[in-house]
C-alpha positions in Angstrom: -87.2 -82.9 2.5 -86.4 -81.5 5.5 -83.9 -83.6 6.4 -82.0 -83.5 2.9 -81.8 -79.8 3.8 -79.9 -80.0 6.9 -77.6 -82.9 5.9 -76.4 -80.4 3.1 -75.6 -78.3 5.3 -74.2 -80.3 7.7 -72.0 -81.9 4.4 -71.2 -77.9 3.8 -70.0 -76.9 7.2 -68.0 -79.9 6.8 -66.1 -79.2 3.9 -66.1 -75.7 4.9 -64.1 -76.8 7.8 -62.0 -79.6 6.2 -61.1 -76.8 3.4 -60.0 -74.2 5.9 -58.0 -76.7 7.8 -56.0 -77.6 4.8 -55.6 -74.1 4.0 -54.3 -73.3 7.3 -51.9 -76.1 7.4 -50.8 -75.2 4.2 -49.6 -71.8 5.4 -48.2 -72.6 8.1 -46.2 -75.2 6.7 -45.4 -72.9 4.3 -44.2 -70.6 7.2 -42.4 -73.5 9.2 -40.0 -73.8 6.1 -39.7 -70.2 5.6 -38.4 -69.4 9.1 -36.8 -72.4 9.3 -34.6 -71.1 6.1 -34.3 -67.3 7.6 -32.6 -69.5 10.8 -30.4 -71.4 8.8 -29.1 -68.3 6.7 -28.8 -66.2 10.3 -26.9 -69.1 12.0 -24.6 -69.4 8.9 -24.0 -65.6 9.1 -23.2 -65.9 12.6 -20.8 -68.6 11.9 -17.9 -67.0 9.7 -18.6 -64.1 11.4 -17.1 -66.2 14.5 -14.7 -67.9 12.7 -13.5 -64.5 10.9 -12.9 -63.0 14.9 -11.6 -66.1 16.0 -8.5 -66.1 12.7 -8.2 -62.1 13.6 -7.5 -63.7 17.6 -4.9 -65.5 16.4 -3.4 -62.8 14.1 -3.2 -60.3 17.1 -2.1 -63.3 19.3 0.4 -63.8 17.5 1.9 -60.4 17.0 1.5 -59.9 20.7 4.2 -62.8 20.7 6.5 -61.1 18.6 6.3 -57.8 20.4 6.6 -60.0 23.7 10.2 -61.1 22.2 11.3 -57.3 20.7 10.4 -56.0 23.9 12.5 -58.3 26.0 15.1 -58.0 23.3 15.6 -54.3 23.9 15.1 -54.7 27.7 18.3 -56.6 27.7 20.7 -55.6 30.5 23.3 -56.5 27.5 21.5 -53.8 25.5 21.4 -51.5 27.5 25.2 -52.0 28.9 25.9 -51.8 25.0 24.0 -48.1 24.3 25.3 -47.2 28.3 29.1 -47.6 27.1 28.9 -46.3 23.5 27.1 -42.8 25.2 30.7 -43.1 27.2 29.0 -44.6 30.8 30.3 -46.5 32.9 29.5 -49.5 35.1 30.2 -48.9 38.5 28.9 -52.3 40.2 28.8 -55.6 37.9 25.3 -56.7 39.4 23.5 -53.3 39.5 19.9 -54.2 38.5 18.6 -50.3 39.1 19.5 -47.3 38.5 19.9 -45.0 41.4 19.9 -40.8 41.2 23.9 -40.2 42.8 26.5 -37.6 42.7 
């Protein structure tokens, strides 16, 4: 009888055991998916958040262009000859490229 007595509770500790195992796997499959979701959600965040700064890039790049071309525009020596003669200057040497402080 003895020996029926510790075979149940050798059968016990063993179901004990297999019972906790499957408990714990359980869980942290449970967790495995979880996180793995919580990743997937940040790294989709994180992408249009990237691809929203890389569309406002090319925005600003692009007005950068067109204030590139207004600025040479009004840099113009032809410009500037223009606004110099209608405020009643004159040009003294054809390839002056500075303006000097004279008489």
């Amino acid at each position: 009888m003895n020996k029926k007595v510790k075979r149940n509770s050798k059968d016990y500790k063993a179901r004990r055991f297999f019972k906790c195992s499957v408990v714990l796997l359980v869980m942290m499959t449970t967790l495995s998916i979880a996180s793995s979701l919580f990743i997937k959600n940040i790294n989709n965040s994180l992408t249009m958040q990237i691809e929203d700064l890389n569309k406002e890039a090319e925005v600003l790049k692009t007005q950068n262009d067109q204030l590139n071309i207004e600025i040479s525009n009004l840099a113009s020596k032809e410009r500037v000859y223009e606004i110099a003669t209608a405020a009643g200057l004159k040009q003294n040497q054809t390839d002056l490229s500075s303006v000097v402080r004279g008489e």
